[in-house]
C-alpha positions as CSV (number, residue, x, y, z in Angstrom):
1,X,84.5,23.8,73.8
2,X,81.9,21.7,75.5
3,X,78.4,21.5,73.9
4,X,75.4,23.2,74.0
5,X,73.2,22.5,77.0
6,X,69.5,23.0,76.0
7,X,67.0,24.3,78.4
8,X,64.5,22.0,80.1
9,X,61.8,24.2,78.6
10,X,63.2,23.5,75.0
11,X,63.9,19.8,75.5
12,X,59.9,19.6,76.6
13,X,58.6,22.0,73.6
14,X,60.3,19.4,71.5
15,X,59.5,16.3,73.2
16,X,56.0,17.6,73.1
17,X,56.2,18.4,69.5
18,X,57.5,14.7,68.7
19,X,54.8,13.2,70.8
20,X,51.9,14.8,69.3
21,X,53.3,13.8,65.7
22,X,53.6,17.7,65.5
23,X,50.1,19.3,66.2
24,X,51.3,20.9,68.8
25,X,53.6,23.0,66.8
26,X,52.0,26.5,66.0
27,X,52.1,27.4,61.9
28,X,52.8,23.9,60.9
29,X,52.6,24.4,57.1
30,X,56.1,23.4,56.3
31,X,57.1,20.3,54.2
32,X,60.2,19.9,56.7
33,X,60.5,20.6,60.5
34,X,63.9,22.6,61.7
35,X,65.9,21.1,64.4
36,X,69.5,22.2,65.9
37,X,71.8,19.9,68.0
38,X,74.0,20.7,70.8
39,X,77.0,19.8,68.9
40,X,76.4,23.0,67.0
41,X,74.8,20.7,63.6
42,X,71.3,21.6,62.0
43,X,68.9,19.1,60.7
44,X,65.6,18.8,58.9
45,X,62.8,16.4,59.7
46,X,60.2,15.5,57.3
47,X,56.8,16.2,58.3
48,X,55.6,12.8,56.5
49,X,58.0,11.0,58.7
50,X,56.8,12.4,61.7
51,X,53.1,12.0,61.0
52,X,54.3,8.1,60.7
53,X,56.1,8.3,64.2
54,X,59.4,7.5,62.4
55,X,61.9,10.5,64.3
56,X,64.4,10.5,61.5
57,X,66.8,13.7,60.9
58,X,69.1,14.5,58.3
59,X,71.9,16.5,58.9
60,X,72.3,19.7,56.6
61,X,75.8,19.7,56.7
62,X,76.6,16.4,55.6
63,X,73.0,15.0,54.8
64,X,73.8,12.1,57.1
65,X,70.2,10.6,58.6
66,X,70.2,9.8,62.2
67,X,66.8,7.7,63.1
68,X,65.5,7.2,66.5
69,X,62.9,5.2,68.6
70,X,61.6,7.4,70.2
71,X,61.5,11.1,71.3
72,X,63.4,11.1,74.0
73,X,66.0,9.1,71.8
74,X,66.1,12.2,69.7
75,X,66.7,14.4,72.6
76,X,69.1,12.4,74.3
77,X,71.2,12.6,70.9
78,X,71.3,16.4,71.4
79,X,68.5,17.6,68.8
80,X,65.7,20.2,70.2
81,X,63.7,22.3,67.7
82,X,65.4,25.2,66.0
């Protein structure tokens, strides 16, 4: 099965999200912010984090932490917002 290819409307919500340290985002009163990968994976980033422009994710499943530069780094790695 080959993975999930995200739209280019997703992959710019989420690059827009990233960039604006998540002001763009619409009911942002959550502690974490809910992201899916194209591998079929979930993750959660911490608002805090993003606020700080570190793009850091932790994996649910395993609660391994992926980091990235920047966020087309995170998208490229196959993470949109869930």
């Amino acid at each position: 099965m080959s993975p999930i290819q995200w739209s280019d409307g997703l992959k710019a919500q989420t690059r827009q999200a990233l960039e604006s340290h998540g002001f763009d985002m619409p009911g942002l009163a959550w502690e974490y912010i809910n992201f899916k990968n194209a591998d079929s994976g979930y993750g959660l980033m911490h608002l805090d984090d993003l606020l700080a422009e570190r793009f850091i994710i932790t994996r649910r499943e395993t609660d391994t932490v992926e980091s990235f530069e920047t966020p087309d780094a995170v998208i490229g790695a196959g993470w949109v917002l869930d």
